[in-house]
Each structure stands twice: as structure tokens, then as C-alpha cells.
C-alpha positions as CSV (number, residue, x, y, z in Angstrom):
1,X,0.0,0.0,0.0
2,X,2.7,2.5,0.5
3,X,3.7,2.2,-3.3
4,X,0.3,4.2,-3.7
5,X,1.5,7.1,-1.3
6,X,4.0,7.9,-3.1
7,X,4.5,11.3,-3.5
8,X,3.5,12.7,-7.4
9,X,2.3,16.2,-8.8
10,X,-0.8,14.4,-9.6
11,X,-3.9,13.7,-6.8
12,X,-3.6,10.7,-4.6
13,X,-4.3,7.4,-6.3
14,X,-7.8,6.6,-5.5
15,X,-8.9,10.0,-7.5
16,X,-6.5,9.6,-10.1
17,X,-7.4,6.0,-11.1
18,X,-11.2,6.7,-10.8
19,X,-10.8,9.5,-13.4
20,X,-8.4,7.1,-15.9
21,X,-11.3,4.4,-15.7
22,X,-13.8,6.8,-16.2
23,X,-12.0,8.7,-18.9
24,X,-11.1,5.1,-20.8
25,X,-14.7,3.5,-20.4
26,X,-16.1,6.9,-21.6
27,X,-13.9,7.7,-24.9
28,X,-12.9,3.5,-25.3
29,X,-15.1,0.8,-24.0
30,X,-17.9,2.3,-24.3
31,X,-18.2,3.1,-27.9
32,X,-16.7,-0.5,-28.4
33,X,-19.1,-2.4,-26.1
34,X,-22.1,-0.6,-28.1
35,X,-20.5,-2.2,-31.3
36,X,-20.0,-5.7,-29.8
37,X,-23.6,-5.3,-28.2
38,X,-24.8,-4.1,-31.6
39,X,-23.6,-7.0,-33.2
40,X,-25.2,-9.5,-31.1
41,X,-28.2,-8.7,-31.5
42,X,-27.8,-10.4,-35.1
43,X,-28.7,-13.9,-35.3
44,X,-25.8,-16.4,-36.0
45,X,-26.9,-16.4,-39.7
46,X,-27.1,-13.2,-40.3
47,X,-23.7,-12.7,-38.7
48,X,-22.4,-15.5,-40.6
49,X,-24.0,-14.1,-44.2
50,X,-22.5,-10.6,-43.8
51,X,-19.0,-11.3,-43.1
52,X,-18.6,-14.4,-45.6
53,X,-20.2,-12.7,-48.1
54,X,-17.8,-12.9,-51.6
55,X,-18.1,-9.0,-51.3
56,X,-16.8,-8.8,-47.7
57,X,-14.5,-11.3,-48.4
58,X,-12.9,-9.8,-51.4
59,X,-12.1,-6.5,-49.0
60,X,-10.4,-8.9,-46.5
61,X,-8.3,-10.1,-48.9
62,X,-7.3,-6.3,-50.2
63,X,-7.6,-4.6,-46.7
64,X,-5.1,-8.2,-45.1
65,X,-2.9,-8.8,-47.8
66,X,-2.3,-4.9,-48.9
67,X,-1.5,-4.0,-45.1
68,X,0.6,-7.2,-45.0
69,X,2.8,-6.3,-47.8
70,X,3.0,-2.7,-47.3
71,X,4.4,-3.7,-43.6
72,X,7.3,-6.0,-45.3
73,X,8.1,-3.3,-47.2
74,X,8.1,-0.7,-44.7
75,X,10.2,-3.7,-42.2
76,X,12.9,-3.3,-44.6
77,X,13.3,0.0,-45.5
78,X,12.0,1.4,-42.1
79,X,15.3,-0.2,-41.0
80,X,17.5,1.0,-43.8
81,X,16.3,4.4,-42.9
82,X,16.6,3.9,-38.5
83,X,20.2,2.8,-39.4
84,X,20.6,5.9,-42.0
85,X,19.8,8.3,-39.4
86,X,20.9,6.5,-36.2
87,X,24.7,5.4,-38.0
88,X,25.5,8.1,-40.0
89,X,26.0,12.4,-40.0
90,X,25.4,14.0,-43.4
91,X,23.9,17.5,-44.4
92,X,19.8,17.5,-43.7
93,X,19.8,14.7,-41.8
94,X,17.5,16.6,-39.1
95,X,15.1,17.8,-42.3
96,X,14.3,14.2,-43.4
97,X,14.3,12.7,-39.3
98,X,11.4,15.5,-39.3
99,X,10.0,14.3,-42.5
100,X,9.2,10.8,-41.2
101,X,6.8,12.1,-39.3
102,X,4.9,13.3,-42.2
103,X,2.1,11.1,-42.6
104,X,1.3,11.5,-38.9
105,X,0.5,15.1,-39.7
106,X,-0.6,15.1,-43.1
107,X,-5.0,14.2,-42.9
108,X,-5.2,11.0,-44.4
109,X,-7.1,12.5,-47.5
110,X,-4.5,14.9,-48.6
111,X,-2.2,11.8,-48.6
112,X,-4.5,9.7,-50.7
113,X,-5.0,12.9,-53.4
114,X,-1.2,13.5,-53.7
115,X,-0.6,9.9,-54.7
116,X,-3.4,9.4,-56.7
117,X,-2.0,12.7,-58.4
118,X,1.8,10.7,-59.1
119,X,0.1,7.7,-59.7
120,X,-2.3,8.3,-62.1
121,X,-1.8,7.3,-65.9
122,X,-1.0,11.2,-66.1
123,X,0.9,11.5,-63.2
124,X,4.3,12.5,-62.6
125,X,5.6,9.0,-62.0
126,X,2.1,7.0,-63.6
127,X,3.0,8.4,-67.1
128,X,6.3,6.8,-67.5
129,X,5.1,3.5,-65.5
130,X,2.4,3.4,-68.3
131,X,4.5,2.6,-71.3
132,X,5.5,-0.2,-69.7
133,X,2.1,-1.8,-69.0
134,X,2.3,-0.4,-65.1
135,X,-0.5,0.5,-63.8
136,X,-0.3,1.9,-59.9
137,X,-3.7,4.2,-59.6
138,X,-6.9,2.5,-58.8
139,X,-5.3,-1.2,-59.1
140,X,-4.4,-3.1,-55.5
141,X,-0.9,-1.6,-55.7
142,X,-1.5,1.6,-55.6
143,X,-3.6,0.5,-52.0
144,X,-0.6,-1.2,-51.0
145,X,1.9,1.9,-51.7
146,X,-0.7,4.3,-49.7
147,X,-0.3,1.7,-46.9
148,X,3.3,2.2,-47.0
149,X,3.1,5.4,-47.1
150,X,1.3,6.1,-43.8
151,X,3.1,2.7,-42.1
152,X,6.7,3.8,-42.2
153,X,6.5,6.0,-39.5
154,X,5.6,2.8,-37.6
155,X,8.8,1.0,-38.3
156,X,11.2,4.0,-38.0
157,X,10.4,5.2,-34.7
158,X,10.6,1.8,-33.2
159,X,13.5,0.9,-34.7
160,X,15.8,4.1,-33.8
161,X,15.6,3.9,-30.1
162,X,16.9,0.1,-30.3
163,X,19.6,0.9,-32.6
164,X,21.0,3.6,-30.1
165,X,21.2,1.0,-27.8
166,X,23.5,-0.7,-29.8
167,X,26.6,-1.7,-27.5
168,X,29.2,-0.2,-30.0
169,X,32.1,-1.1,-27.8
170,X,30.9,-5.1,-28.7
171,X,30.9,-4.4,-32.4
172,X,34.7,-3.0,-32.1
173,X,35.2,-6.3,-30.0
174,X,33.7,-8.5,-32.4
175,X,35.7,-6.3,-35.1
176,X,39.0,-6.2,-33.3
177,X,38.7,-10.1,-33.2
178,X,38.3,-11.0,-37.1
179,X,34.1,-10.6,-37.6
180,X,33.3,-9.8,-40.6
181,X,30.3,-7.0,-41.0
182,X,27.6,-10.3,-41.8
183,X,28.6,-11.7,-38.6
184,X,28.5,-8.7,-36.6
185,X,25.5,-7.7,-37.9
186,X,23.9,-11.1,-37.1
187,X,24.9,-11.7,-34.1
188,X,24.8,-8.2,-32.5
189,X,22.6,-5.8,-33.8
190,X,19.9,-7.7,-35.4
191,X,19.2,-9.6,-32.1
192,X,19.4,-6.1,-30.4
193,X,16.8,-4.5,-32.8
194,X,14.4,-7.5,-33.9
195,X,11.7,-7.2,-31.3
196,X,11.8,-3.5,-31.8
197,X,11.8,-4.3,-35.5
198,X,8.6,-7.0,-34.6
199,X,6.8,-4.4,-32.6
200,X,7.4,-1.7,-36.0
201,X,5.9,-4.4,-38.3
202,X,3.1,-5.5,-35.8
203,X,2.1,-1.4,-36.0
204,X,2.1,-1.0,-39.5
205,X,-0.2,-4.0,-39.8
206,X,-2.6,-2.6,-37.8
207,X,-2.7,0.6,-39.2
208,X,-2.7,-0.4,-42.3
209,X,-5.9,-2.2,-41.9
210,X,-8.3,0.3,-40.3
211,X,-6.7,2.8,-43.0
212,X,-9.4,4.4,-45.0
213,X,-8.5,8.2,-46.1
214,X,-5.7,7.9,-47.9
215,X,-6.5,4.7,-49.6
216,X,-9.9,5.5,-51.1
217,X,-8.4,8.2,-53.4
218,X,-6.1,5.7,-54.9
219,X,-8.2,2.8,-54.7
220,X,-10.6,3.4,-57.3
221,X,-13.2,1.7,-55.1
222,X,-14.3,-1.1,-57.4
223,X,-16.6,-3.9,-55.5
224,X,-14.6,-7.4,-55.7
225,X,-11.3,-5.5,-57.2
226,X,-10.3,-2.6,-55.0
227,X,-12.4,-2.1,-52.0
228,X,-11.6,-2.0,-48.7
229,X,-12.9,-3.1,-45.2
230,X,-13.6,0.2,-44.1
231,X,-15.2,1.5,-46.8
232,X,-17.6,-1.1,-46.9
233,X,-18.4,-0.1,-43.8
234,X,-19.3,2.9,-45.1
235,X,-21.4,1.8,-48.0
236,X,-23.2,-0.4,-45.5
237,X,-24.0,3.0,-43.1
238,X,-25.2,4.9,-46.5
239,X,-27.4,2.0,-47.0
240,X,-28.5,2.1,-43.2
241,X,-27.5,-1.1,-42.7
242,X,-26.1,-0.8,-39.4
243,X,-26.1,-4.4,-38.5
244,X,-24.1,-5.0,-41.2
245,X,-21.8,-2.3,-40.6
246,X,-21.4,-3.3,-36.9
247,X,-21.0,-7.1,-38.2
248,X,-17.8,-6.1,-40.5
249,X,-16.6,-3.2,-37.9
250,X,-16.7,-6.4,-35.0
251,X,-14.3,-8.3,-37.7
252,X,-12.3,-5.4,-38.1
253,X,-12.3,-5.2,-34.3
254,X,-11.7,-8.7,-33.4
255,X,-8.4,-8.2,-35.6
256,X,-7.4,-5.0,-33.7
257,X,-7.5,-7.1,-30.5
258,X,-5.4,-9.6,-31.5
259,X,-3.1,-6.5,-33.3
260,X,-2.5,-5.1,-29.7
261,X,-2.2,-8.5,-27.9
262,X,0.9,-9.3,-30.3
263,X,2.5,-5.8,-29.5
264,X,2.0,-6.5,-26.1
265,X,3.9,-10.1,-26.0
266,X,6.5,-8.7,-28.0
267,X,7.6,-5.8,-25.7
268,X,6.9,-8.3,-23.1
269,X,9.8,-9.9,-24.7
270,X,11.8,-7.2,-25.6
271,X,11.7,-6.4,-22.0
272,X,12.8,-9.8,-21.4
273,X,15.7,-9.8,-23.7
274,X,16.6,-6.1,-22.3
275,X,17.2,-7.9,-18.8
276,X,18.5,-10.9,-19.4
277,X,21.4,-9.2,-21.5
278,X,22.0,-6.7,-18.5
279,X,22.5,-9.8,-17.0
């Protein structure tokens, strides 16, 4: 009981924790337990009928295996770009740190717009793709390069503050005693940065799926080809079909959860690792 007196420049604990559970059931489980209690009041079938329909299953596919490649993509070359500003000094490195932030500023829309403007068979890049039988705009790639877009952030924010901890002093070691840069980067850093490099990919996932603004612009919004989860959720709200919005938001939901639980066991094990090595 005395770790709750402690003393703090907030109220004591009791006031404190009532207002963060009434602050979290308000703005959070609230709104979630009306969509959970919304969808049970379907029957089984119906439940069953609007999430395995071939329409709803054709935006799994896009929403999954879009946000799934875009986070491989943003894996790699989130890393490449940690180690580029983490390892190395070179004029404007401080303007493009700050540019990675971007697409957490930038609304969503005014993302999707601007590529659709490159893309596009008239674009800046889309018109010399388009010779070549490459089409970006409206087709599942350019869904997947909006989800890239708006993921890297993700990958290399979690990434930098596990590269700065890095023990250098072992790579000069490792160095000093014959490694070769393969081994040393095995054995040292990747081990270092992987569950920080798990947690970045785990992140993008998730955004990537419940990622609506910037991908409808792009998309081209065709049922079956190039819709998304979320806008279907939106077509089915137009349509005042709230059960079946609620019935595809619970899917959408369900995946969230299991999302969060995976970033949670993985610093769980980055904490792990973190203690065992101080060890």
C-alpha cells in the first residue's frame, strides 16, 4: 500500500485511477461495447451471411494482404532508414528525421489525393510506368503503396531507439577479433533490434488495416477488385444497414485485439531480452 503514497504532482491514487477508468470506459469501452452489443443482436446467420459474403471477403483479402505487404516493405526499408539516421552524420539529416513524421501530420485524404496525383496514368511518375504496362492508380498496388506510405513511421520510430542502444564497444570487439560485417550484424545488432523491428511491423499491420483516407483516393473503389474493409463499412452506413456495418466493424475489431495483444507479448519480450542481457 505504501507504493500508492508515493508522493507525485498528480492527486492521490484513488482520484486519479477513478478519473483514468472513467475517462477510458467513456472515450474507449464504451463506444466498443455498443459495437459488440450491436452485433449480437444479429442472429448467427445473419452474422455469418454478412461477413462471408464474396463482397466482404474480397475486402479482407485487399484490406489483409495490402497491409501485410506494405508492412514487409516498410520492415525493410524502415530499418534501412533507422540505421541511416541512427549510424551516419550527413547535411539534412535533421530535415528528413522530421520528414518521417509526415504522414502522422498530413490528414489522411491529402495523402491519398497527392498519390493518386503521381500515380495516375498522367501522373508525374504514372506516365512513365504506363509505357511499360504499369498500372499503380486504382489497381491493389497503388492500395498497398498508400499503406506504405502512412506505415513507415511505424517501423522507424521503433527501430531508432533500439539501434541507439546498440553496444558499440561489442561491435569493435567483435571487429577487433576478425568478424566480418555479416557476422556482426547477425549476431549483435539484429538480435538487439528485432523485437523492436517486430513491434514496428506488428504497428504497420494494424494501421494499415483500419486505413481508410488515404486509400480511397487511390483505390478506385471497385466492389470485388479494390475495395476496402472500411469502406464497406461505409457503404453499408449509407445503405442504413447498421447491423451489417457493426458485423464487419466487430471483424475489423476482433483483428485489432489480436493486433494489440501481439504488440504487447512482443515488448513483453523485448523487455525480457533487455534484462536478461543486463544480465
Amino acid at each position: 500500500m505504501n507504493g500508492f503514497r508515493e508522493p507525485s504532482v498528480l492527486p492521490g491514487f484513488g482520484l486519479t485511477l477513478g478519473f483514468a477508468t472513467f475517462f477510458l470506459s467513456a472515450i474507449v469501452l464504451l463506444p466498443l461495447a455498443a459495437l459488440v452489443l450491436k452485433t449480437a443482436s444479429m442472429s448467427w446467420a445473419d452474422f455469418v451471411d454478412v461477413v462471408s459474403s464474396p463482397r466482404a471477403l474480397a475486402s479482407y483479402r485487399l484490406s489483409f494482404g495490402a497491409s501485410l505487404v506494405a508492412a514487409l516493405i516498410n520492415t525493410v526499408f524502415g530499418f534501412i532508414v533507422a540505421w541511416t539516421l541512427v549510424r551516419y552524420d550527413f547535411p539534412g539529416r535533421k530535415i528528413l528525421d522530421a520528414m518521417i513524421d509526415m504522414p502522422f501530420a498530413l490528414p489522411t485524404a491529402v495523402s491519398g489525393i497527392a498519390l493518386t496525383a503521381v500515380f495516375a496514368q498522367n501522373g508525374w511518375i504514372g506516365q512513365y510506368l504506363e509505357p511499360y504496362g504499369i498500372k499503380v492508380a486504382y489497381t491493389w498496388l497503388g492500395v498497398t503503396v498508400a499503406l506504405t506510405l502512412i506505415g513507415l513511421p511505424f517501423v522507424v520510430r521503433s527501430v531508432q531507439p533500439s539501434l541507439l542502444e546498440v553496444q558499440r564497444d561489442l561491435e569493435d570487439a567483435a571487429e577487433t577479433l576478425g568478424a566480418t560485417p555479416l557476422y556482426i550484424f547477425r549476431r549483435i545488432i539484429f538480435p538487439t533490434v528485432l523485437p523492436a523491428l517486430a513491434s514496428g511491423f506488428t504497428l504497420a499491420f494494424a494501421r494499415g488495416i483500419g486505413e481508410y483516407g488515404s486509400v480511397i483516393f487511390i483505390a478506385g473503389n471497385l466492389p470485388m477488385k479494390t475495395e476496402i474493409t472500411p469502406l464497406l463499412i461505409v457503404i453499408k452506413l449509407e445503405e442504413f444497414d447498421y447491423n451489417g456495418a457493426a458485423a464487419l466493424g466487430f471483424v475489423l475489431l476482433a483483428m485489432s485485439f489480436v493486433m494489440l495483444l501481439s504488440i504487447n507479448l512482443v515488448q513483453a519480450w523485448a523487455r525480457r531480452g533487455v534484462v536478461t542481457a543486463r544480465r
